[in-house]
C-alpha positions in Angstrom: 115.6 82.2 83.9 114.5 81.7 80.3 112.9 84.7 78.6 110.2 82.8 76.9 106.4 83.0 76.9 105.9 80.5 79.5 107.8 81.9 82.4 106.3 85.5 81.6 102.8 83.7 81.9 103.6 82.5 85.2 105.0 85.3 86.7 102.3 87.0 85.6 99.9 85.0 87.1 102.0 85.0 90.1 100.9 88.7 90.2 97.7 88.7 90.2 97.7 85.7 92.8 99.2 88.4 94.9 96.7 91.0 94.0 93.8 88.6 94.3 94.8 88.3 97.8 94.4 91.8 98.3 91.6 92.0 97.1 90.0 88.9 98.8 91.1 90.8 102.5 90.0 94.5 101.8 86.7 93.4 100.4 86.1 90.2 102.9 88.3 90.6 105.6 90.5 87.5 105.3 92.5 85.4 102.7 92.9 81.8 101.2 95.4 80.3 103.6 97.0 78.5 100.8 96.8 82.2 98.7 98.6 83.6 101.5 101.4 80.7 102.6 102.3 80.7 98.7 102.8 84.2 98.1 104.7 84.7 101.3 106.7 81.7 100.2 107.8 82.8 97.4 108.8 86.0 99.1 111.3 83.9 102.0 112.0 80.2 100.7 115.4 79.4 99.4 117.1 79.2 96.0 114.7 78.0 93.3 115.0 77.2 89.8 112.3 77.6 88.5 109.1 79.8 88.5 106.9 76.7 89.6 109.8 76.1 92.2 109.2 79.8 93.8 105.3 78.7 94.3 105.7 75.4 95.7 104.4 73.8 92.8 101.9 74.6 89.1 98.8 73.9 91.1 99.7 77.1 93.6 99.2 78.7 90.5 95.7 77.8 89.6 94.0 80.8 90.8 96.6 83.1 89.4 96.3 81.7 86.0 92.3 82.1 85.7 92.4 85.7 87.4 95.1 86.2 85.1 93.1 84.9 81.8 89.6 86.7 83.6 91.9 90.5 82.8 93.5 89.7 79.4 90.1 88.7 77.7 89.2 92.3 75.8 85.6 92.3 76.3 84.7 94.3 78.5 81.7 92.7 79.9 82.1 89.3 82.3 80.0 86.5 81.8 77.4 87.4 83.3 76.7 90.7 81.4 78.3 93.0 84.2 81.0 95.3 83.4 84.1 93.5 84.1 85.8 94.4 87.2 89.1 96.1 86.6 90.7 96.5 89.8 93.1 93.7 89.4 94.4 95.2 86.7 94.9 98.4 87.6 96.9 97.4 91.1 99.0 95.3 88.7 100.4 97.9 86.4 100.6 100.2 89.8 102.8 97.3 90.8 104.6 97.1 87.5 105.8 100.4 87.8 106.9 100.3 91.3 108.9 97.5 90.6 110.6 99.5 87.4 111.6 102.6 89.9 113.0 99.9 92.3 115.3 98.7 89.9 116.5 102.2 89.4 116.8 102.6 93.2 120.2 100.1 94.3 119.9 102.3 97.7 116.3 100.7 98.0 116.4 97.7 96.5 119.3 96.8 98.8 117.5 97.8 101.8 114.6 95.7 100.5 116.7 93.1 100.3 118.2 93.1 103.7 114.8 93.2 105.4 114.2 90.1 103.6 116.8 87.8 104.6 116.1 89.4 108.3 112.4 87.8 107.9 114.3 84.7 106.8 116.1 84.5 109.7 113.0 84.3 111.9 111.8 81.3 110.3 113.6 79.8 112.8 111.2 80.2 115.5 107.9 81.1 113.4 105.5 79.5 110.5 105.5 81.2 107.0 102.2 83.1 107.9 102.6 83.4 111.8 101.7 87.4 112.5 105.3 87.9 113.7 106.5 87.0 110.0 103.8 88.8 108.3 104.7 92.0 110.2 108.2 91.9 109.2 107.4 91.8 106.2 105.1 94.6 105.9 107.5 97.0 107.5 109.8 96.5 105.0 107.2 97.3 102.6 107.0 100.6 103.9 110.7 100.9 104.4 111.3 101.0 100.9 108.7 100.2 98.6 106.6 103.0 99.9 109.3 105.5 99.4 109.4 105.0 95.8 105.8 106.1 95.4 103.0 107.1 94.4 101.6 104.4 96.7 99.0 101.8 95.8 95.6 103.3 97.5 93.8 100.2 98.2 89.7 99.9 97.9 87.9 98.2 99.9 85.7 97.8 103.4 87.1 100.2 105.9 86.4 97.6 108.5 88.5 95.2 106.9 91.3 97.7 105.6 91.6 99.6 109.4 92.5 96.2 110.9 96.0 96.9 111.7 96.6 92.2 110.6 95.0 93.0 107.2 96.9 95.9 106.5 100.2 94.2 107.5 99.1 91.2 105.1 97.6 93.5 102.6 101.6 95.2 102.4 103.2 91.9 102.7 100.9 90.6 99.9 102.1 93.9 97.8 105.8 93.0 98.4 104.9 89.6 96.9 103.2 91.2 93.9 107.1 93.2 93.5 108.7 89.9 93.6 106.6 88.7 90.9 107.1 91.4 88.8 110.9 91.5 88.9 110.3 87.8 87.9 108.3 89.1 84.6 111.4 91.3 84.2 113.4 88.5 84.4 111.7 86.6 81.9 111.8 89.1 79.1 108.3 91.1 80.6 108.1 94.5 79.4 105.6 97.4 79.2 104.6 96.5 75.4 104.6 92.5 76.3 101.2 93.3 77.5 100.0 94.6 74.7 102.1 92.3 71.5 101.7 89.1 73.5 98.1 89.1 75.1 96.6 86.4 73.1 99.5 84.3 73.0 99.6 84.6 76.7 95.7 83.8 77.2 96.3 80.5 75.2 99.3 79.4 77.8 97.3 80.3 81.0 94.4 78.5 79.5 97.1 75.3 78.6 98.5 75.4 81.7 95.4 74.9 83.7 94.6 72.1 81.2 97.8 71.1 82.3 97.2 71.2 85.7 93.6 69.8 85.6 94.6 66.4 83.9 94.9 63.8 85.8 
């Protein structure tokens, strides 16, 4: 993968799809179907070669790329004159710096990968989202990302969050959020990119969803 500005605004944006989703089941019970098919997919399809590849497509994107431009604008108030809402940013760096102990971890990040391919396999007999796959999932999860802790406390409706299907997406969700983020790795994403490259990155969400909007 090319370490250029493009690819680390994707993946990027691929992160906070991940998080949205999250967020969209501890605070309503339930998620976009096409949220939650793209970021499981990217988890369990086959060799890709690119980032758009991974998500089936730009337009899987979309909503990735405006939550993604909605946390890099510096004001802190949203448009309608309420404090901006930071949660989505503060899961994502929690995630960023899971991912960084995984890569120090070969012990775990091999067991990580194992439980993957053994979800794989089970594509054979179920859909991307059916329960059985989304389970798998979010035991390996807490196999091995939760070991690496601290562990991502999650806000939210206890309703929703005590639903023993929301938690397994909510983790499964999480474990899509780590393969997006060793996918900003992988495109030259650091801890200071963040910080040097914020406006050059607002520009390319904002010209790929021009992108994606043209007919």
């Amino acid at each position: 993968m090319e370490e250029n500005i493009r690819n680390r605004t994707l993946s990027l944006s691929a992160l906070f799809l991940s998080i949205d989703g999250v967020l969209q089941i501890a605070n309503k019970g339930q998620c976009d179907p096409k949220l939650l098919s793209t970021c499981i997919g990217s988890l369990l399809h086959g060799k890709a070669d690119t980032i758009e590849d991974i998500y089936g497509g730009l337009d899987n994107l979309k909503k990735g790329l405006s939550v993604l431009m909605y946390n890099l604008d510096t004001r802190h108030i949203d448009p309608n004159g309420k404090p901006k809402n930071m949660e989505s940013t503060r899961y994502s760096i929690n995630v960023l710096h899971l991912q960084r102990k995984l890569m120090k971890n070969e012990n775990v990040y091999n067991e990580l990968m194992d439980g993957i391919i053994a979800t794989q396999d089970k594509l054979e007999f179920f859909d991307l989202t059916h329960p059985n796959i989304i389970a798998s999932l979010a035991d390996t999860y807490s196999a091995t990302i939760s070991k690496l802790g601290p562990r991502i406390m999650i806000k939210g409706n206890q309703t929703y969050l005590g639903n023993p299907d929301n938690a397994a997406k909510i983790r499964a969700l999480l474990l899509s959020a780590i393969r997006a983020a060793l996918l900003w790795d992988q495109a030259g994403g650091g801890r200071w990119k963040l910080l040097i490259e914020r406006s050059k990155m607002q520009k390319q969400a904002e010209q790929l969803l021009a992108q994606i909007s043209s007919p």
